[in-house]
PASEBA-1860 file (N, C-alpha, C; in nm, 3 decimals):
! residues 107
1> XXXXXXXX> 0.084/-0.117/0.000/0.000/0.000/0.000/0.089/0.123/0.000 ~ 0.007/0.231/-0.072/0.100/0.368/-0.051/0.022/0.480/-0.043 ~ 0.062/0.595/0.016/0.029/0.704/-0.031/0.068/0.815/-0.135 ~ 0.063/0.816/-0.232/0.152/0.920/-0.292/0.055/1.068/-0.368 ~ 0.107/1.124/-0.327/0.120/1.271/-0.400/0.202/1.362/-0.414 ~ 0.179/1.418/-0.492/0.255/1.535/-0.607/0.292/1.665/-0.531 ~ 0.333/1.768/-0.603/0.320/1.851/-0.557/0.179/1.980/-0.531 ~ 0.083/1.980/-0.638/0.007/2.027/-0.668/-0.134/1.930/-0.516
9> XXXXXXXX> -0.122/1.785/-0.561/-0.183/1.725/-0.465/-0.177/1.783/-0.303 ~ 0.003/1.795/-0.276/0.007/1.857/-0.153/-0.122/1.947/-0.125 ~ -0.074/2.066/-0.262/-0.172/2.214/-0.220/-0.311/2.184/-0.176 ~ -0.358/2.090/-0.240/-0.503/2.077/-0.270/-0.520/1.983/-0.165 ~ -0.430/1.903/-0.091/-0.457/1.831/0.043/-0.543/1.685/0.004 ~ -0.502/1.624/-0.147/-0.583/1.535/-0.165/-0.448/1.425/-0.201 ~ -0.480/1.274/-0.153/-0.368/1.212/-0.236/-0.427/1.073/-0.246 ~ -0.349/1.022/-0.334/-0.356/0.906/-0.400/-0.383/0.761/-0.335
17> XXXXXXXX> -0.454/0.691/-0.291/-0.403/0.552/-0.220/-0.390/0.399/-0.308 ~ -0.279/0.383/-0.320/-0.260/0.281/-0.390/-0.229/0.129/-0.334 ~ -0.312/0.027/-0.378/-0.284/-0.109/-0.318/-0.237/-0.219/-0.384 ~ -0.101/-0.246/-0.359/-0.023/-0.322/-0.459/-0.121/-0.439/-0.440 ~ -0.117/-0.481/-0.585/-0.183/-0.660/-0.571/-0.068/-0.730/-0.704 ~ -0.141/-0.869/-0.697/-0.047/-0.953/-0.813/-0.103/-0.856/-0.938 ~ 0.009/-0.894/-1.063/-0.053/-0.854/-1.147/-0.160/-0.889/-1.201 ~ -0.255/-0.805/-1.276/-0.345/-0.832/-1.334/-0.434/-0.740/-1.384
25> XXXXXXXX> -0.546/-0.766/-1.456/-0.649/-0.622/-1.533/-0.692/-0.546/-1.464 ~ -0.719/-0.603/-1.287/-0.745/-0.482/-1.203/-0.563/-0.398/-1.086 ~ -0.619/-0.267/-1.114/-0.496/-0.207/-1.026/-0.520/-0.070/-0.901 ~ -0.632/-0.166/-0.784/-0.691/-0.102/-0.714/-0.633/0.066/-0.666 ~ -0.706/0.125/-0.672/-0.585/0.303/-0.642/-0.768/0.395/-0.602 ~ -0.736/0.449/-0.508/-0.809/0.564/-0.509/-0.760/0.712/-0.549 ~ -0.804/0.766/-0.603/-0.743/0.908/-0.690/-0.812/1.037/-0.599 ~ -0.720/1.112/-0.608/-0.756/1.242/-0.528/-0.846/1.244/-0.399
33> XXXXXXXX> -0.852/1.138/-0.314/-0.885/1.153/-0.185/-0.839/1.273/-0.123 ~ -0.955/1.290/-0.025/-0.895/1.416/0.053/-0.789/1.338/0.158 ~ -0.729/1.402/0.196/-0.620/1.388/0.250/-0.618/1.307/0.406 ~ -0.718/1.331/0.478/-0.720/1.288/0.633/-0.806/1.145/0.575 ~ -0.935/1.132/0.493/-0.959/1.025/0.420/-0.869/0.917/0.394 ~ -0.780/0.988/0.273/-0.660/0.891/0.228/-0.579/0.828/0.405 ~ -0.578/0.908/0.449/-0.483/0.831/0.552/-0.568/0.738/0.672 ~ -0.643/0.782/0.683/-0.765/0.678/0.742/-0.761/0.549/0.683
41> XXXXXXXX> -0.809/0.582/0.538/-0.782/0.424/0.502/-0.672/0.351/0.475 ~ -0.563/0.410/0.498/-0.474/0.344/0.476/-0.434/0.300/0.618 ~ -0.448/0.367/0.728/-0.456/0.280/0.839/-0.540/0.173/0.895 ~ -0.664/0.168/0.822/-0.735/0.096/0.861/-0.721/-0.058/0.734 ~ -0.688/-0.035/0.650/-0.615/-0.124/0.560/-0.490/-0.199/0.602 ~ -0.386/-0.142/0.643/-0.279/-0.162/0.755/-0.291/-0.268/0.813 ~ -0.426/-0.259/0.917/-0.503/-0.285/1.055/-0.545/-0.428/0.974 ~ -0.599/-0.450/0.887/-0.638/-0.560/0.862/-0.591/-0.676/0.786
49> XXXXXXXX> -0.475/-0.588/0.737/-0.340/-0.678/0.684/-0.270/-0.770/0.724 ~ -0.223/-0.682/0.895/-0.148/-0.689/1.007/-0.240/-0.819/1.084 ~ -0.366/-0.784/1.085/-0.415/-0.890/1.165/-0.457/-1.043/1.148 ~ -0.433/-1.032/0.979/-0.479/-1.115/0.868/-0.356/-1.185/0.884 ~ -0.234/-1.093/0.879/-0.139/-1.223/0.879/-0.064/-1.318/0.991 ~ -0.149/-1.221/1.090/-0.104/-1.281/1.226/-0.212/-1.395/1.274 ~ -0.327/-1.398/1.212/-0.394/-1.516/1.199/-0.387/-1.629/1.155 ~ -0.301/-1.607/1.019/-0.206/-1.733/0.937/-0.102/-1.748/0.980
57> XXXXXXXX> -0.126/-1.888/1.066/0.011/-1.933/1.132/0.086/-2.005/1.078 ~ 0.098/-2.073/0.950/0.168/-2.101/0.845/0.125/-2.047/0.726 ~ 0.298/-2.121/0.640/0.317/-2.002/0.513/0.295/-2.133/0.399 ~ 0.106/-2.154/0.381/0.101/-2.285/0.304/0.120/-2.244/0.194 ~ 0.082/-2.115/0.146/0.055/-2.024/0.020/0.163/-2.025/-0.032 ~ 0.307/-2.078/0.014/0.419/-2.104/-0.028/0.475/-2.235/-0.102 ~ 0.360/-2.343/-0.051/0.361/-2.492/-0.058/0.319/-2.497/-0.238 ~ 0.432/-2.584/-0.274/0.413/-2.606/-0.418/0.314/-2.711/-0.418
65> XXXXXXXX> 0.212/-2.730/-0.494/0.104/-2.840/-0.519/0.158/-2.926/-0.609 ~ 0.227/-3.093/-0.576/0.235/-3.112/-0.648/0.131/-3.261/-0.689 ~ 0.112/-3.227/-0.850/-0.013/-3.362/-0.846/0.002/-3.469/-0.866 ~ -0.084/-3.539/-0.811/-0.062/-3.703/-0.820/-0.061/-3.771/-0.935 ~ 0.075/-3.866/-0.848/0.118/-3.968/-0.998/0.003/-4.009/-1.045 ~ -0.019/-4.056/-1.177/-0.093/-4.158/-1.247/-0.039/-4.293/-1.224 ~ -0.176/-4.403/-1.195/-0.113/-4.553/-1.098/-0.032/-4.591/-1.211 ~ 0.077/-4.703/-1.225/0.131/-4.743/-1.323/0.087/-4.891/-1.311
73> XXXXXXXX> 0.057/-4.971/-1.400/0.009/-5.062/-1.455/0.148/-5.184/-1.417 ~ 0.062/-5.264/-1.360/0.146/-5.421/-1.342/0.164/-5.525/-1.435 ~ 0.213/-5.547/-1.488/0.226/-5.706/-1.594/0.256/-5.787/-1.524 ~ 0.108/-5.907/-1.468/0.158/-6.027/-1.426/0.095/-6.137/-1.529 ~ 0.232/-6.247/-1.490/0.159/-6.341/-1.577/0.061/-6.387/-1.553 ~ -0.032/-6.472/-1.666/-0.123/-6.561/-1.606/-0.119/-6.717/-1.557 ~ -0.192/-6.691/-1.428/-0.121/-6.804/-1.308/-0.131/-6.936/-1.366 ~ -0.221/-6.996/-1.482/-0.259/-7.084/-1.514/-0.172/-7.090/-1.677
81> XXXXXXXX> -0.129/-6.985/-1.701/-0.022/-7.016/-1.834/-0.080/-7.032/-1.984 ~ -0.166/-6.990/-1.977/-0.279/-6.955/-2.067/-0.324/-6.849/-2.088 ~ -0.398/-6.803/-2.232/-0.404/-6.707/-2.212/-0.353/-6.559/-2.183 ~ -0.420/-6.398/-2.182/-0.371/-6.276/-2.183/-0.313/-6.276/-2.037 ~ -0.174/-6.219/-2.034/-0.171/-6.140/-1.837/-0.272/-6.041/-1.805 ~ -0.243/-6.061/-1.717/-0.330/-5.934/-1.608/-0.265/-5.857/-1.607 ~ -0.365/-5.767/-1.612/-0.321/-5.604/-1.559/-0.352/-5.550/-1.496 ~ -0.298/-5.483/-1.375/-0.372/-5.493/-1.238/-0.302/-5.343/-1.236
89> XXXXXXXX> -0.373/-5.187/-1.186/-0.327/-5.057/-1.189/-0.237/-5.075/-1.023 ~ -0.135/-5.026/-0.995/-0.085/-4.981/-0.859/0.008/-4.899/-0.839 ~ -0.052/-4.841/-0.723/-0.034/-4.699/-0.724/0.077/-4.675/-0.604 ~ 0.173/-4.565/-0.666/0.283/-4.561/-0.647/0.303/-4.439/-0.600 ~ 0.399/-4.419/-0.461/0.381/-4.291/-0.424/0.571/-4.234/-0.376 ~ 0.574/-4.133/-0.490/0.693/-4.092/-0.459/0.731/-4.014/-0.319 ~ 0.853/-4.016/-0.298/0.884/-3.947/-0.161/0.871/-3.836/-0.121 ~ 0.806/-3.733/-0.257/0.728/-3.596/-0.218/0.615/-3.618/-0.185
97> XXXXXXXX> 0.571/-3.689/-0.255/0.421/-3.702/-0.190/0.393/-3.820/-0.102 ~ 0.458/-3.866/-0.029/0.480/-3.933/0.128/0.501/-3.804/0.251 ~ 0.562/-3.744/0.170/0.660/-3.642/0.272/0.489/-3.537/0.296 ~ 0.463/-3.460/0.166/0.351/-3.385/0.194/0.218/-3.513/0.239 ~ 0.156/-3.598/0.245/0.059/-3.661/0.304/0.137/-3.597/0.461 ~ 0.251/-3.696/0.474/0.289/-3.702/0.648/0.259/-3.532/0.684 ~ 0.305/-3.444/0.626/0.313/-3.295/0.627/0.116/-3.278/0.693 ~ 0.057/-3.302/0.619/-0.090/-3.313/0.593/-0.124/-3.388/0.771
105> XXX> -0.097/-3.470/0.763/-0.121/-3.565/0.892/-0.073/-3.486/1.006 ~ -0.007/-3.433/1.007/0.080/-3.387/1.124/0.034/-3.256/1.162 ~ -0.036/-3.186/1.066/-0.099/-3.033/1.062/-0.004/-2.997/1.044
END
């Protein structure tokens, strides 16, 4: 978040409040607020930032998602020696995703 104004803004006692976000088509900003306004909300924006992140007691939003294998397919013979093998799907779990389940389990 910011406040910015100009010089002309000074005179006129109005300024800008701008709220960084990710990029994208929107680029939240209030324009020419009066001045005790602009700073109101930017404290009270602050206020809910501050409290927002002190509520999130981990940093999952950091956690890469990663997705699950596809099962890989067994070739066994057939027990009787005849006939197509079986194909039986089983599912296989690499040591990232052991690690994040246990992660998951553990909170």
């Amino acid at each position: 978040m910011a406040l910015q104004q100009g010089p002309l803004a000074r005179w006129f006692r109005v300024a800008d409040l701008v709220l960084h976000t990710t990029p994208g088509p929107v680029a939240p900003r209030l324009r020419q607020a009066g001045l005790d306004e602009a700073r109101r909300l930017f404290d009270e924006q602050s206020a809910r930032a501050r409290l927002a992140r002190k509520r999130q007691t981990t940093e999952q939003w950091l956690r890469q998602v990663v997705p699950a294998p596809e099962p890989t397919p067994v070739v066994e013979p057939d027990p009787v020696g005849e006939g197509e093998a079986v194909v039986e799907p089983v599912e296989i779990l690499d040591s990232r995703m052991q690690n994040q389940q246990e992660g998951q389990r553990n909170g």
